[in-house]
VOGU-3710 file (C-alpha; in Angstrom, 3 decimals, decimal comma):
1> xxxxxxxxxx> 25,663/-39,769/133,195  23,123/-37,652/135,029  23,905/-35,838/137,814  20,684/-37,762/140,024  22,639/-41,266/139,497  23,482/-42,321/143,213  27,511/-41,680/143,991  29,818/-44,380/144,435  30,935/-45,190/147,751  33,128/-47,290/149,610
11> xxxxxxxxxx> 33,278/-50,686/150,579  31,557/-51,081/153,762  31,815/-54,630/155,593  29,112/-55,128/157,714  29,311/-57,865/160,886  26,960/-59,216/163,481  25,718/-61,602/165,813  22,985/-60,408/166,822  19,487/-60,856/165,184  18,035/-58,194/165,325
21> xxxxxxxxxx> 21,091/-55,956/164,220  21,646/-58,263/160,640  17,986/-57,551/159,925  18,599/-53,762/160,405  21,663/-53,821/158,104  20,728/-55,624/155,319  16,953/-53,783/155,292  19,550/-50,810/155,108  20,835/-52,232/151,705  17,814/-54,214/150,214
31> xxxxxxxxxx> 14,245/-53,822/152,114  12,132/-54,385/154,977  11,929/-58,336/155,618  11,263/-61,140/158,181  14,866/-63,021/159,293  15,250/-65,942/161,787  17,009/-68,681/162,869  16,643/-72,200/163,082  16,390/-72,991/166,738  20,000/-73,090/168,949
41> xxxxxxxxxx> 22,169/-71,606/165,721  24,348/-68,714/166,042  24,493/-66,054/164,063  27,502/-65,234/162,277  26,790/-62,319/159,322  29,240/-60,864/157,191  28,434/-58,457/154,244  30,866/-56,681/152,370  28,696/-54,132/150,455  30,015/-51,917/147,655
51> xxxxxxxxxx> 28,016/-49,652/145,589  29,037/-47,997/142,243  25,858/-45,840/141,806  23,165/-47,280/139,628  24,358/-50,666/140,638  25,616/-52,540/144,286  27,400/-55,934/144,854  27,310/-57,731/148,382  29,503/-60,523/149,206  26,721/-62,051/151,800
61> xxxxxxxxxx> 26,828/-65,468/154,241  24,915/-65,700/157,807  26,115/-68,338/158,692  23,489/-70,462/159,767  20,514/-71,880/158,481  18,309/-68,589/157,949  14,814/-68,119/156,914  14,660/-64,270/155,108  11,211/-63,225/153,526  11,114/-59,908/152,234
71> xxxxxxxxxx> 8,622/-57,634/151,285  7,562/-57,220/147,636  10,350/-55,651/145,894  9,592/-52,272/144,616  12,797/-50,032/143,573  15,555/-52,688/142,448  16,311/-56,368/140,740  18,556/-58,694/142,135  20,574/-61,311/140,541  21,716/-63,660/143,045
81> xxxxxxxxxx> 24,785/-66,174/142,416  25,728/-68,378/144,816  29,159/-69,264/145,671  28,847/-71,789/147,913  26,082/-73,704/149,917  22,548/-73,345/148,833  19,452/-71,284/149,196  15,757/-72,864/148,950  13,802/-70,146/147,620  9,938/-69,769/147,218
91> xxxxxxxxxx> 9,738/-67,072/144,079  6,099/-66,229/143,433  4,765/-69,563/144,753  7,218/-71,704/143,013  10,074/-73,607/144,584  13,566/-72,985/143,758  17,349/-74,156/144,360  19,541/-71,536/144,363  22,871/-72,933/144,276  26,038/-73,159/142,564
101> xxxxxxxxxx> 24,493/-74,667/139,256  21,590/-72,011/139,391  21,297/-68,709/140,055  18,263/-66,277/140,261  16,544/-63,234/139,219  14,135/-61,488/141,146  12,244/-58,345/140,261  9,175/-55,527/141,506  6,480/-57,515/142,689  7,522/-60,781/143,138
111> xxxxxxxxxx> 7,247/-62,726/146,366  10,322/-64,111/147,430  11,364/-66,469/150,828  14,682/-67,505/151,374  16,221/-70,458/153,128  20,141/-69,831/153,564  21,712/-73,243/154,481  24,350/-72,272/157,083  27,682/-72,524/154,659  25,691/-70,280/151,750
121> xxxxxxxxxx> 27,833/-67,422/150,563  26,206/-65,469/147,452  27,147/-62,562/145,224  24,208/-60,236/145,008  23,802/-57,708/142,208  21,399/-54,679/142,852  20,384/-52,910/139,779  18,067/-50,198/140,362  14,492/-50,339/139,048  14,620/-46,853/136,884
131> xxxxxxxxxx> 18,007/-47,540/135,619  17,405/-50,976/134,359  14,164/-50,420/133,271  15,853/-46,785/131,158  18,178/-49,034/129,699  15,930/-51,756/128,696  13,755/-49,191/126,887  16,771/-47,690/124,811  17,679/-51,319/124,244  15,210/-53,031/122,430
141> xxxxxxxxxx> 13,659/-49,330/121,262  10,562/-50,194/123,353  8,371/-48,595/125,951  7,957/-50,329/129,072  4,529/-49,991/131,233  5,252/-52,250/134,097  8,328/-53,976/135,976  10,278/-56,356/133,522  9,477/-59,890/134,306  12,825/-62,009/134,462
151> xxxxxxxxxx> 12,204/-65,717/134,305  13,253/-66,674/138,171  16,282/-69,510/137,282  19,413/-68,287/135,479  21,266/-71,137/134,502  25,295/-71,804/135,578  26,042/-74,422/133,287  24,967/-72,050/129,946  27,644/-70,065/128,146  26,004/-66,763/129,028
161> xxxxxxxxxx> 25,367/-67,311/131,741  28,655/-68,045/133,183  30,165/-65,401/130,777  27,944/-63,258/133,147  28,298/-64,138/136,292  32,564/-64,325/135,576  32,180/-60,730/134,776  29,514/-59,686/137,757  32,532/-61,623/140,078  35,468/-59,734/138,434
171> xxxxxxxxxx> 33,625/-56,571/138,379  33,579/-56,872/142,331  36,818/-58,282/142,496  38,146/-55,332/141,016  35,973/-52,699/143,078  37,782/-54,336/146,254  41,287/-54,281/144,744  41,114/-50,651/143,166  38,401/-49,011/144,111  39,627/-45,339/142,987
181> xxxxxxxxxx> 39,417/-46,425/139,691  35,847/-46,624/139,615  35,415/-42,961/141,199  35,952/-42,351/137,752  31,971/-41,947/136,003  33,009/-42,888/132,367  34,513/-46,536/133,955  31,460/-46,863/136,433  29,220/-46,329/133,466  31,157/-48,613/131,444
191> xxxxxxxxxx> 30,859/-51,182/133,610  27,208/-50,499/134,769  26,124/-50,790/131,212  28,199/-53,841/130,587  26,197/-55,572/132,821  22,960/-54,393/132,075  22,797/-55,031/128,639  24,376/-58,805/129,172  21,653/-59,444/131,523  18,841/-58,357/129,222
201> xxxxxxxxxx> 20,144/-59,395/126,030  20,733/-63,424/127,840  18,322/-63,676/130,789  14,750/-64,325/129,275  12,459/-61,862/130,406  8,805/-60,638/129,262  9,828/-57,481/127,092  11,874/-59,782/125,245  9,514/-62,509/124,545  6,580/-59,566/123,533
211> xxxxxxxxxx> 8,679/-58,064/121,001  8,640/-61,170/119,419  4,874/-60,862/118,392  5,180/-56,980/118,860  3,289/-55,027/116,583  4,465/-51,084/115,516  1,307/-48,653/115,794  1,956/-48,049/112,104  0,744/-51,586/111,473  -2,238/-51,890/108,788
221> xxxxxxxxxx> -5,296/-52,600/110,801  -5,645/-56,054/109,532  -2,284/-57,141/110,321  -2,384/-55,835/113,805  -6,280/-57,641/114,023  -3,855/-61,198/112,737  -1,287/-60,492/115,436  -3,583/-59,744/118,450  -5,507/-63,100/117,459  -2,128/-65,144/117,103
231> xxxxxxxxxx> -0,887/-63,981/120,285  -4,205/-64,399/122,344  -4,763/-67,974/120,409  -1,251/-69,296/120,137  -2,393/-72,804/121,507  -5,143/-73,314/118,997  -5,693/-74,218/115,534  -5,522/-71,278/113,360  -5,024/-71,178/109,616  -4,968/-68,200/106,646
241> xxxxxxxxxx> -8,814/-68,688/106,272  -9,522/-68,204/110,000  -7,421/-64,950/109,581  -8,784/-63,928/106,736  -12,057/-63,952/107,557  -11,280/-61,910/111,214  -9,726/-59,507/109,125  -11,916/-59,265/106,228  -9,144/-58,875/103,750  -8,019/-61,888/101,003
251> xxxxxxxxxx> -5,465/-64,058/101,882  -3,225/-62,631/99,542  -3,863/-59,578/100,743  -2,825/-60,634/104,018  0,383/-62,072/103,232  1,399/-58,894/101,546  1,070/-57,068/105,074  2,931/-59,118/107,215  5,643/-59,306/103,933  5,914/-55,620/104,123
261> xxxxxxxxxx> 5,877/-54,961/107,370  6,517/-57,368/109,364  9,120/-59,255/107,324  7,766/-62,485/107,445  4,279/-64,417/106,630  1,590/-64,540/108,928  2,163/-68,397/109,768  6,143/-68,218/110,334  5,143/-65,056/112,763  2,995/-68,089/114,318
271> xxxxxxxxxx> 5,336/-70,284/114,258  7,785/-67,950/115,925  5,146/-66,733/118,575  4,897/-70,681/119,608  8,862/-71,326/119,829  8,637/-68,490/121,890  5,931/-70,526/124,339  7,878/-73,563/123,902  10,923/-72,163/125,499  9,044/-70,926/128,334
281> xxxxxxxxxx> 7,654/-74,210/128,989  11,244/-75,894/128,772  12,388/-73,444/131,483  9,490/-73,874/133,579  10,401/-76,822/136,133  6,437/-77,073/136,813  5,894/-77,977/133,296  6,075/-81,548/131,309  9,831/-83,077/131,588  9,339/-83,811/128,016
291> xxxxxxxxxx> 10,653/-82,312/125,165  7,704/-83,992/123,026  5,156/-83,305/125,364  5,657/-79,246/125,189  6,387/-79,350/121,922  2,576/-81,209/120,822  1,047/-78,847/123,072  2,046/-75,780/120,734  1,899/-77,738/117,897  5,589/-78,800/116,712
301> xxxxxxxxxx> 5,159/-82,112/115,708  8,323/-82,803/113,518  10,694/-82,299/116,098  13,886/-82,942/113,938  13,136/-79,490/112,182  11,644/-77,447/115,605  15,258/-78,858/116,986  17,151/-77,519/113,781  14,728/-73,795/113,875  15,231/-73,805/117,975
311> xxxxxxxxxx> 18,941/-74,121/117,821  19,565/-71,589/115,156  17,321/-68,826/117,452  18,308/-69,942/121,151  21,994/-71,251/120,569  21,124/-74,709/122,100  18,793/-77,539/121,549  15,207/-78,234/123,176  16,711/-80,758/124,931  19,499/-78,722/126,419
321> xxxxxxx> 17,026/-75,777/127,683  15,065/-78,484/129,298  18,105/-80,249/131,217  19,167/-76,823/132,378  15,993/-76,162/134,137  15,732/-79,487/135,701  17,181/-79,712/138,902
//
């Protein structure tokens, strides 16, 4: 672990009444934000914060209804899990309910307002930007040249998710109970990169979903020409003449690139590149509530086999995805 990580430190509970005081604390924790009260409520914050080093957990209630608008994020991701009451939040335009079926992600540069409802308690995870960001790159083997772009809602009725957020809860459960153990660097690393690489590995996010029609710089120039088109054209018609004739290579010829390096043929790499699209569309509440719907738009249009091709990469049908997203 390098010797620039952040050290751990105690649990720290912060409490106040006053207005003006909460905003100072938690700014001291997260950032810079707006905070008020619905008129005539009192104020009743309590924050038990604990940091390990790369990473920071905060047991967090007002107690009362609370408007908090940050700033843009710059240096850290949060994962945000209710534990009781709810929180209407406004993430990058979009509305979302942040409660104990739903939990979110939030990242650099999004815009995110907060409406705590006055019995919301939450578990917050902090990850820090560099450190999630270093370990994304080493995870997937891939460069990043931007903030990673979680998608917002991070379901509490999934598998993984709940395997996640049991071990995020646990995790600070411990910290309160023993908290010398975790002086210890090869346990807070352990349990920094536990987390880390659960999150990325189950939370969609855009890294993921561009490896899937990433292309190595060793690629053959007409392959790479295929993918760039495929990925930039995903919604519209495109067939092995309309590739072969960008590329200026036989069809054949074609199919023996994407065989050799890429492992697959150019029109399953499609194919793959549109699930892909199809499962962000299922997550997105703002899209079609039908399964049919998103699938015609990229093109699936025997859905017994995108169900059977879905399930075998995601875990869970088209259907399920969708229900989870729907409030």
């Amino acid at each position: 672990m390098s010797d620039s990580q952040p050290a751990f430190q105690p649990l720290q509970l912060l409490l106040s009444q006053d207005l003006e005081e909460t905003r100072d604390l938690v700014a001291s924790v997260f950032c810079d934000h707006q905070l008020s009260l619905r008129a005539g409520r009192q104020l009743n914050y309590r924050h038990a914060y604990q940091r390990t080093g790369r990473l920071s957990f905060s047991h967090i209630s007002y107690g009362a209804d609370t408007r908090v608008a940050p700033e843009k994020l710059d240096d850290f991701y949060l994962v945000q899990l209710p534990l009781c009451g709810a929180d209407r939040q406004r993430i990058n335009g979009k509305d979302v309910l942040n409660d104990h079926r739903m939990a979110t992600v939030q990242g650099p540069g999004d815009a995110l307002e907060m409406n705590w409802s006055a019995d919301c308690l939450k578990l917050v995870v902090r990850f820090d930007r560099a450190a999630l960001e270093q370990h994304a790159a080493s995870l997937f083997g891939h460069g990043l040249y931007g903030p990673l772009r979680f998608h917002p809602m991070m379901d509490l009725d999934h598998p993984s998710c709940v395997a996640w957020r049991n071990s995020a809860l646990h995790t600070f459960d411990e910290l309160r109970r023993s908290p010398q153990v975790f002086e210890l660097p090869l346990i807070r690393e352990q349990l920094e990169q536990g987390l880390m690489t659960m999150l990325l590995t189950w939370q969609p996010h855009d890294l993921r979903d561009r490896l899937v029609g990433s292309t190595p710089p060793v690629l053959p120039r007409h392959v790479k020409l295929a993918c760039d088109y495929m990925q930039a054209h995903a919604d519209q018609p495109i067939t092995v003449e309309i590739l072969a004739e960008l590329t200026g290579v036989s069809g054949r010829s074609l199919f023996a690139g994407f065989e050799r390096f890429l492992g697959v043929s150019p029109m399953r790499y499609l194919r793959e590149l549109r699930m892909a699209h199809v499962r962000q569309d299922l997550l997105d509440p703002l899209q079609p509530r039908s399964v049919t719907e998103v699938a015609m738009r990229w093109g699936f249009f025997q859905l017994g086999r995108l169900a059977i091709d879905y399930r075998k990469r995601y875990g869970e049908s088209p259907r399920d995805t969708l229900m989870r997203a729907r409030p």
